[in-house]
Wavefront OBJ file of the C-alpha trace (Angstrom):
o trace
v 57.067 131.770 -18.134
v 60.363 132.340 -16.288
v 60.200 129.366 -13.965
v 59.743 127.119 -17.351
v 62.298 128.881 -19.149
v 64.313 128.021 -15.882
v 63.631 124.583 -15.836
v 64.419 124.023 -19.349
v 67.897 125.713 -19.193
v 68.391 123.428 -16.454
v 67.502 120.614 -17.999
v 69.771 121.518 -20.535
v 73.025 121.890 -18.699
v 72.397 118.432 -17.047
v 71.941 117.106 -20.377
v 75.017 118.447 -21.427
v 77.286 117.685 -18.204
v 75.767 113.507 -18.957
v 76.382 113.593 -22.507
v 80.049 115.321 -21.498
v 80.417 112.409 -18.733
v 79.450 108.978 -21.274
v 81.598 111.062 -23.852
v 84.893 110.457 -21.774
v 83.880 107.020 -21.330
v 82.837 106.429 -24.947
v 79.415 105.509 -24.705
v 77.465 105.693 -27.593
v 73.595 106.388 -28.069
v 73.935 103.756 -30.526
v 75.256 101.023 -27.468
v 72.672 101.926 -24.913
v 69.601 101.928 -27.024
v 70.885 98.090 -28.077
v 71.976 97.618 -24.379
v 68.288 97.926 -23.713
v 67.147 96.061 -26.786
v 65.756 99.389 -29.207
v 67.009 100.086 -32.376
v 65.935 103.543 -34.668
v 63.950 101.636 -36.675
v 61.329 100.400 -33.667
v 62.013 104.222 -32.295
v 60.749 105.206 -35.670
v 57.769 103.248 -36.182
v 56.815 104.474 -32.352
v 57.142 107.857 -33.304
v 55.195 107.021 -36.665
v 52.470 105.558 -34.623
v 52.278 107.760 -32.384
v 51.829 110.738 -35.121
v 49.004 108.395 -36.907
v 46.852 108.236 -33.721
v 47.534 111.889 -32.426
v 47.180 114.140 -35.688
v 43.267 113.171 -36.010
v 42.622 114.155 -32.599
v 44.720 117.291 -33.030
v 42.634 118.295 -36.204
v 39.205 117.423 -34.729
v 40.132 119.242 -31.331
v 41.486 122.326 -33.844
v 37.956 122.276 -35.411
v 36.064 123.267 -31.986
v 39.198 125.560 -29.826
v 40.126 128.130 -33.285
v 36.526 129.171 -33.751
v 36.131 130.008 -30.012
v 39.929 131.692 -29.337
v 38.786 133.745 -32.912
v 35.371 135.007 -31.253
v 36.999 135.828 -27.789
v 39.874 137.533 -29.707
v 37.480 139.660 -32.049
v 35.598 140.696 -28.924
v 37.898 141.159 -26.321
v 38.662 144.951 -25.237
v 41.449 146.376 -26.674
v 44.418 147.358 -23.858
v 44.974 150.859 -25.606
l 1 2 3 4 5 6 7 8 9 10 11 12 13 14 15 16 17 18 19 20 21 22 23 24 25 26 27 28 29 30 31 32 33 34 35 36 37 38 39 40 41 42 43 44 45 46 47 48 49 50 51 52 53 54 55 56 57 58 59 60 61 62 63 64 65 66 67 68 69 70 71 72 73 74 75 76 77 78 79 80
C-alpha cells in the first residue's frame, strides 16, 4: 500500500511541475486536445461508451464475487 501511495504522490508532483511548465508558456488543455484533433465532445462520447460496455460486466461480475467475499467473511476466524 505504501509503494502505491508513493507512486501516486509522485505522479502527482510531476503532474503539477508540467501543468506549472505549459502554464508559463500558456498552453491550454483546450489547444493541445485540438492540436491532436479531440474535442470534449468525442472525449465524452468515449467515456459514455466506455461506461455502456463496462457497467454490464461490472454488475454480472458483482453477481458471482459479493456472494463469495460474504461467505468467506461470515466464516473467517475472528483476529480477537
Amino acid at each position: 500500500m505504501y509503494k502505491l501511495t508513493l507512486v501516486l504522490l509522485r505522479i502527482l508532483v510531476a503532474s503539477l511541475f508540467a501543468g506549472v511548465a505549459l502554464s508559463y508558456f500558456n498552453i491550454t488543455p483546450e489547444q493541445i486536445f485540438s492540436d491532436i484533433g479531440v474535442n470534449s465532445q468525442s472525449i465524452k462520447d468515449v467515456l459514455r461508451r466506455l461506461l455502456v460496455w463496462a457497467m454490464p460486466h461490472i454488475a454480472l461480475g458483482a453477481v458471482v464475487i459479493l456472494p463469495i467475499w460474504l461467505i468467506i467473511y461470515l466464516f473467517k476466524p475472528s483476529r480477537d
